[in-house]
N, C-alpha and C positions, 0 to 999 in steps of 0.2 A: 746293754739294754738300749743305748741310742740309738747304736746301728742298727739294732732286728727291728725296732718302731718305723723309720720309713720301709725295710723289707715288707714287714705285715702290710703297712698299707697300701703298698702298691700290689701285691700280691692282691688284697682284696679285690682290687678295682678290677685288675686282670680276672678271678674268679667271674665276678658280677659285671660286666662291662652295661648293659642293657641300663640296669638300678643307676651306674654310679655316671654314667653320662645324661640319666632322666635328671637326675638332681643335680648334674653341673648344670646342664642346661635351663632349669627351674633357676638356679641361681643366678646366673648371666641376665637371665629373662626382670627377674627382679632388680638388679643393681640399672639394666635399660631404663623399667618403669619408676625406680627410684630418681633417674635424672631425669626423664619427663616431666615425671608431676616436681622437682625443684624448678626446671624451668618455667613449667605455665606458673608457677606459683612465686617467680622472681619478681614482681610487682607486688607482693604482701607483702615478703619479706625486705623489700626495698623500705615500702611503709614501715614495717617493722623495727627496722633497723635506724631509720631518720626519727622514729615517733623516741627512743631508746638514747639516742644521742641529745635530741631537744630535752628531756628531762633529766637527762644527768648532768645538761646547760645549765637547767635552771636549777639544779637540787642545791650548789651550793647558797644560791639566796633564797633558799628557803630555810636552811640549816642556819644562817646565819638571823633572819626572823625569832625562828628556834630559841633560838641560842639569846635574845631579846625576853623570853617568855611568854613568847604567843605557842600555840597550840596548832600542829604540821598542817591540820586543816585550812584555819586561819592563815596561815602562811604559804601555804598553795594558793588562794585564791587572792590574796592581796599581790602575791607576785605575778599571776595569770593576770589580773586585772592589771596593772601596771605597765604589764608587757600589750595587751589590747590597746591599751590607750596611744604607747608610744608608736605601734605599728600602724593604728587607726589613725593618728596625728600623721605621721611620715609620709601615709598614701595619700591622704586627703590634700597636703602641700605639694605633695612632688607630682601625682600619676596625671592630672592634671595638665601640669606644665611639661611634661617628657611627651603626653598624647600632644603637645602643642607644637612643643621643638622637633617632633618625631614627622606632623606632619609639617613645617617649617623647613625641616631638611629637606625633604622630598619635592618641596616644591621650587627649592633653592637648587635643585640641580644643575639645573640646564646655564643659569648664573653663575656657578661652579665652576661645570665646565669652561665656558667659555674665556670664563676669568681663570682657569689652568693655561688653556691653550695660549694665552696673550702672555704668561712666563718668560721666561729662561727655561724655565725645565722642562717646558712643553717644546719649547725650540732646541732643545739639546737631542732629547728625544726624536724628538723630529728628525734631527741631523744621522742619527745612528739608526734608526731604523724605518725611516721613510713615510709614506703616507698609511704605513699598516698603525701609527699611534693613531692620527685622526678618526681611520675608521672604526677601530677599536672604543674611542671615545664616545662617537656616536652610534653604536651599538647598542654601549652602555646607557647612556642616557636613555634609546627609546624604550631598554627592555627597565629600567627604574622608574620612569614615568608614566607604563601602565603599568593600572592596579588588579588586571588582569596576571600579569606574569608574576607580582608579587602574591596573587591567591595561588598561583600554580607551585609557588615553592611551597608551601605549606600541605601542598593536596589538594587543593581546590576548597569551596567556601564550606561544602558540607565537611570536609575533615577538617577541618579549620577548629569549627563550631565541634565537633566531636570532640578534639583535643582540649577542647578549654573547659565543655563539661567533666571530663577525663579530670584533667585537672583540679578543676573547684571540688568534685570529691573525693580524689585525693587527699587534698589538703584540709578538709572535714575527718577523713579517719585518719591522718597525721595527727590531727589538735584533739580527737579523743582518745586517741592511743597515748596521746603525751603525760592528758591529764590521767590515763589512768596507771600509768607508769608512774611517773611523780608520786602523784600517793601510794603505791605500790611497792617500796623503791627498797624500803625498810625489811619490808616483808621478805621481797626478794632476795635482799642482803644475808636474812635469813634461814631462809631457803635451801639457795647456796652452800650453805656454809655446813647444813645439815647435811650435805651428799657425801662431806670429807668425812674424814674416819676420828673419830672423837677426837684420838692424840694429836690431829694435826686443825681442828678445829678454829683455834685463836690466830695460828697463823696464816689460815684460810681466810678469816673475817680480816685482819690485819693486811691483806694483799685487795681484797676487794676493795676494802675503803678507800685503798690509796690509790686503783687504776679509776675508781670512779672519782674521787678527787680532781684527778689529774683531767680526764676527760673531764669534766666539768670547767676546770681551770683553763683546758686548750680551748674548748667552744668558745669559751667565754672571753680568753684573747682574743680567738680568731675576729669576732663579730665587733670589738672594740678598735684593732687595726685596721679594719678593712673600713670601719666607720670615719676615722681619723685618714685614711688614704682619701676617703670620698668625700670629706672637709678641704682636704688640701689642695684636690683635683680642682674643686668648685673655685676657690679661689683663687686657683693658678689658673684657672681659665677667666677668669674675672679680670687679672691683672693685667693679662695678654691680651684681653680684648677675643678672644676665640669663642666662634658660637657656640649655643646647647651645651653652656656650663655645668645646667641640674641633671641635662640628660647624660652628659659624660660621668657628674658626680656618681648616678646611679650605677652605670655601667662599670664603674670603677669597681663600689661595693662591691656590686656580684663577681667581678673578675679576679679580687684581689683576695674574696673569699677562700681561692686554691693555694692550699699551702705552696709558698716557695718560690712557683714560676707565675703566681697569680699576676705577683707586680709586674712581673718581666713582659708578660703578653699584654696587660693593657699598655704597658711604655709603648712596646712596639704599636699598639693600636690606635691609642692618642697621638702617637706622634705623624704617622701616614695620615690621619684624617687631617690633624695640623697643617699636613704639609699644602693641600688643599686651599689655605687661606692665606700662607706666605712661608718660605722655605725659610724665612730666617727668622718667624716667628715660633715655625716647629721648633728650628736647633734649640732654640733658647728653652724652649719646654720640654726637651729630651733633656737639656741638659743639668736643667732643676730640678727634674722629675728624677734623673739619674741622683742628684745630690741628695735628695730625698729618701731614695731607695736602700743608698747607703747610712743614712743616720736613723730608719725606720732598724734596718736588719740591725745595726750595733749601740740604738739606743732605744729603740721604742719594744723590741722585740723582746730583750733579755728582761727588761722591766714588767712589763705585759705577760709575759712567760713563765715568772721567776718559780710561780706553785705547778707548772705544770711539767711533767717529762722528757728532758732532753733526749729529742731523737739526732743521731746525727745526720748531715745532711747528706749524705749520697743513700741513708738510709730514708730520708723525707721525700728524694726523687725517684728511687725506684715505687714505694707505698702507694706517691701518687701516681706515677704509671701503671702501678697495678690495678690499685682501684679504679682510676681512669677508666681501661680497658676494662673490667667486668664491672662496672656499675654505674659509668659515666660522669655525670656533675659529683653525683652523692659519694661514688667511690673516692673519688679523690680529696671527699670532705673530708669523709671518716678514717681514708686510710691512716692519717700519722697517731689520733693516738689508739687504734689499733694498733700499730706498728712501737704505741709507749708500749699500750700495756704488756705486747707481748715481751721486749724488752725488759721490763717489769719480773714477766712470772720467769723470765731468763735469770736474773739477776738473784732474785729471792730465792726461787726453789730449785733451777737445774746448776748453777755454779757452785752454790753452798752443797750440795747434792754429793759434785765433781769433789770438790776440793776434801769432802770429807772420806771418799775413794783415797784419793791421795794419803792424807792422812796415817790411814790404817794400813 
């Protein structure tokens, strides 16, 4: 009977060629429009997916509220409020001083350079490749010092201004998608759980709690190291005497926020701009920063980490070059505990699966 089922079918198609290539081609036609509308519709689901990870952030301190004997409402909004205030506090000190240092730098260019080219490394330079560093330098300089060419990388003033409306509502259906995910959370849990097949129900709910745990437990590292790197940054530029300490500290946060290679590219980034104020002031800050990187990854990390999903790490550099590459900043947020959980439903449901194969 296997064999004569492909015969029949094909036999059909041969009978019917007109009918059965209308309806291949209907269906081609739809899996097309199917990736279309996911494409235009890649900016929802980006929203969607960042509004989904912020409240699985925050669920464990609202659980733990909970867990206190307040009531999930009360504990959503005492955490939401908590979290305003710290990021209302954070912007009001810092964005300030970074619009200062930001334009500070820019006006300290030309001082920059000049105090490069008076070096050793501008004359070493010099020596290996001829008067192409100077002109290159002054290039630089005239295309940094108009604010002309820095509108032009953005697109000019009106895409500028598009982008940041773009933005600010954004980050409006971000903070209402969150809050309505948070209090949703349970529900969904729910939900969920109802699609499995009765038998397999408890250990449906028992897998969810625990990738959403997890995720919760990696946000909630992640935003704790990357804070603690942007502490250390600020004061290792305080020590050395290096400018735009707060502005580096910031830059740190956001950088170090990528799992894995976060540190590695601010190193490399702090330490070129260092090199700008003394080549033996950088080394010293590569090579503190290196000291760091290492007692961050074998002490600060396994502690910080300890509830959430070990991924391992060639499997932490591909996730984030996956993500990277189809989602950009956010890919590369969300990829590793995507990359638990699915490790996770590997563990729990397809190996136990295998081994009971084996088994019988």
């Amino acid at each position: 009977m296997s064999d004569q089922q492909p015969t029949r079918t094909i036999g059909g198609i041969l009978r019917q060629p007109f009918a059965s290539g209308f309806l291949l081609t209907l269906g081609g036609l739809a899996a097309v429009a199917l990736g279309i509308a996911i494409v235009n519709l890649s900016t929802v689901l980006v929203y969607i997916a960042f509004a989904l990870f912020i409240a699985l952030g925050l669920n464990p301190l609202v659980e733990l509220l909970q867990r206190r004997g307040l009531k999930r409402a009360w504990s959503i909004a005492i955490v939401c409020a908590g979290v305003a205030v710290v990021l209302t506090t954070i912007l009001l000190l810092v964005i300030p001083t970074v619009v200062d240092q930001v334009a500070q730098f820019i006006r300290s260019i030309p001082e920059r350079i000049a105090a490069f080219e008076r070096s050793d490394a501008y004359l070493w330079l010099a020596d290996q490749f001829g008067d192409q560093v100077g002109t290159f330098l002054d290039e630089a300089q005239t295309f940094l010092t108009n604010p002309a060419n820095l509108a032009a990388i953005g697109g000019g003033v009106l895409q500028v201004g598009a982008s940041v409306a773009t933005g600010l509502s954004g980050i409006v259906i971000v903070i209402v998608l969150s809050l309505y995910f948070l209090a949703s959370l349970p529900s969904m849990k729910v939900g969920l759980v109802r699609l499995a097949p009765a038998r397999s129900r408890e250990r449906v709910l028992d897998i969810a709690q625990r990738i959403a745990a997890s995720i919760g437990a990696y946000l909630g590292g992640m935003v704790v190291l990357a804070l603690v790197n942007a502490v250390f940054v600020f004061l290792l530029h305080l020590a050395l005497g290096l400018p735009f300490p707060q502005l580096m500290a910031v830059l740190a946060f956001c950088i170090t926020l990528i799992p894995l290679v976060g540190s590695v590219v601010f190193w490399v980034v702090a330490t070129a701009l260092a090199l700008a104020t003394s080549p033996l002031t950088a080394l010293i800050f590569a090579a503190v920063y290196l000291v760091y990187m290492q007692l961050e990854a074998y002490l600060l990390t396994p502690r910080v980490m300890s509830h959430a999903i070990a991924v391992p790490g060639a499997l932490v550099v591909i996730g984030a070059l996956v993500g990277g590459t189809l989602l950009g900043l956010l890919g590369a947020l969300v990829a590793i505990p995507v990359t638990a959980s699915i490790l996770l439903i590997v563990k729990q449901v397809v190996i136990p699966r295998q081994d009971a194969k084996i088994a019988t």
